[in-house]
C-alpha positions as CSV (number, residue, x, y, z in Angstrom):
1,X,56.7,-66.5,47.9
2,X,56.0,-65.2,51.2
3,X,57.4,-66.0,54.2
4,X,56.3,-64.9,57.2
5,X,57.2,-64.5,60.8
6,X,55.4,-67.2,62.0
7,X,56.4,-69.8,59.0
8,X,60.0,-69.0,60.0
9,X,59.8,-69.8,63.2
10,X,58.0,-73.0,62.5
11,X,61.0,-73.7,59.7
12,X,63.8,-73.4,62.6
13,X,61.9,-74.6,65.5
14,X,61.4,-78.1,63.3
15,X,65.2,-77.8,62.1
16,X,66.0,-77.7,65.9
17,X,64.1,-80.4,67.0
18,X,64.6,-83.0,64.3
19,X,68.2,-81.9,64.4
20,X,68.3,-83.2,68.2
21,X,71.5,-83.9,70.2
22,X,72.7,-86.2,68.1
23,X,73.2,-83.4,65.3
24,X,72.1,-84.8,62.2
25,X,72.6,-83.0,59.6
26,X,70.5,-81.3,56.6
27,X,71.8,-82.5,53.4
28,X,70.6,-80.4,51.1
29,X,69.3,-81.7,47.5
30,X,68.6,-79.5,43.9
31,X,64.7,-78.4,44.8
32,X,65.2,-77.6,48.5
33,X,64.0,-74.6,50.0
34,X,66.0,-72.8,52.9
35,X,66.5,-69.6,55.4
36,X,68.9,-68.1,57.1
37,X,69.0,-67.7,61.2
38,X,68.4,-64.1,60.7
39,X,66.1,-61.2,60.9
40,X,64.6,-61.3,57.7
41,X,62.0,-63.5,55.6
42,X,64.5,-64.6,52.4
43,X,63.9,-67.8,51.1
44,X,66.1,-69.2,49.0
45,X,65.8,-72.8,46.6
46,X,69.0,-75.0,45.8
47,X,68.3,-75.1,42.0
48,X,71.3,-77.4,40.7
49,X,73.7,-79.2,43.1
50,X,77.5,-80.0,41.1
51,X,79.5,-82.9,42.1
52,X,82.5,-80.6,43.4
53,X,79.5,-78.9,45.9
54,X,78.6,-75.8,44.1
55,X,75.0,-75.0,44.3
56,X,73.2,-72.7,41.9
57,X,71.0,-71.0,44.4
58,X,67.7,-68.4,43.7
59,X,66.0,-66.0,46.1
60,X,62.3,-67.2,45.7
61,X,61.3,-64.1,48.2
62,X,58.4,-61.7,46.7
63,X,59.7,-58.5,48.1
64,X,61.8,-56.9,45.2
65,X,64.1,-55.3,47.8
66,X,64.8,-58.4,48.6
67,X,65.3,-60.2,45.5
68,X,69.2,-61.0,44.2
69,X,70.0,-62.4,41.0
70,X,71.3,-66.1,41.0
71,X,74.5,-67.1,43.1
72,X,76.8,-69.9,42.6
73,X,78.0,-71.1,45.9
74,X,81.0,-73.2,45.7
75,X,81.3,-75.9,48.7
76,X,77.7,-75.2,49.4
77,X,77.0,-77.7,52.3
78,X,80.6,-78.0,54.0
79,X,81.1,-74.2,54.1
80,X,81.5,-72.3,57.4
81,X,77.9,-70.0,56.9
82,X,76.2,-73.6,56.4
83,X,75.0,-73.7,60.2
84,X,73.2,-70.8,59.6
85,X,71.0,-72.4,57.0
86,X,67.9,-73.8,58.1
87,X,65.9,-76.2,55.5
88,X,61.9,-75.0,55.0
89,X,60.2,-78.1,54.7
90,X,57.9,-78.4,51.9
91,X,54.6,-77.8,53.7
92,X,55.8,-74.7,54.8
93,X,56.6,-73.7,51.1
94,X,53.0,-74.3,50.6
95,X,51.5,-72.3,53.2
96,X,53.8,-69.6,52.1
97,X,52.8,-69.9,48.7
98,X,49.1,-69.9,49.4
99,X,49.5,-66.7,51.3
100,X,51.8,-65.2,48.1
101,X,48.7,-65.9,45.9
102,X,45.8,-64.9,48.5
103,X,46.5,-61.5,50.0
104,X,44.5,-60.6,52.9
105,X,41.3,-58.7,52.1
106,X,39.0,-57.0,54.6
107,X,35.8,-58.5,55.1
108,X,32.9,-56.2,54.6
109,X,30.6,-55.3,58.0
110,X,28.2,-58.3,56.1
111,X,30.3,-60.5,56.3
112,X,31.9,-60.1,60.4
113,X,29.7,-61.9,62.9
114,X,27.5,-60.2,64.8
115,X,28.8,-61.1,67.9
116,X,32.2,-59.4,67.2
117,X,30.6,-56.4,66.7
């Protein structure tokens, strides 16, 4: 999966908004996707959720550099590094996804309107 710039942006920007003054707060569910609030483009998806909180957790980012093996996170949800999580709603997984499996290409001269010439 690819994230990129943009797609983060949109990720936080929504988690900002629906998130409101009020607060509410993400409570995250096996099969969720998420970020962190920081310079990079990791995603990550909650695998298994236990009923004492600890989350089985996979980086789903495409970049091998990247990639970490599996981590259990105990108290996942009510720890302190929690607020720096930010849920990727599922459409955004799918945009991402499309763009994993569809790299750019450049389009022969044929193919560029004339007018952009």
């Amino acid at each position: 999966m690819k994230l990129t710039h943009e797609l983060k942006l949109i990720a936080i920007e929504q988690h900002l908004y629906l998130k409101g003054p009020v607060g509410a707060p993400w409570n995250p569910m096996p099969g969720d996707h998420y970020t962190i609030r920081r310079a990079d483009l990791e995603v990550f998806l909650i695998a298994s959720l236990d009923e004492h909180g600890t989350a089985l957790v996979h980086n789903r980012t495409t970049d091998p550099e990247m990639r970490s093996a599996p981590m259990a996170i105990p108290g996942f949800g009510r720890d302190p590094f929690h607020g720096e999580r930010v849920p990727v709603p599922g459409y955004i997984v799918d945009q991402a996804l499309v763009q994993s499996a569809a790299p750019l290409r450049e389009a022969p001269v044929s193919e560029v309107p004339k007018e952009l010439l």
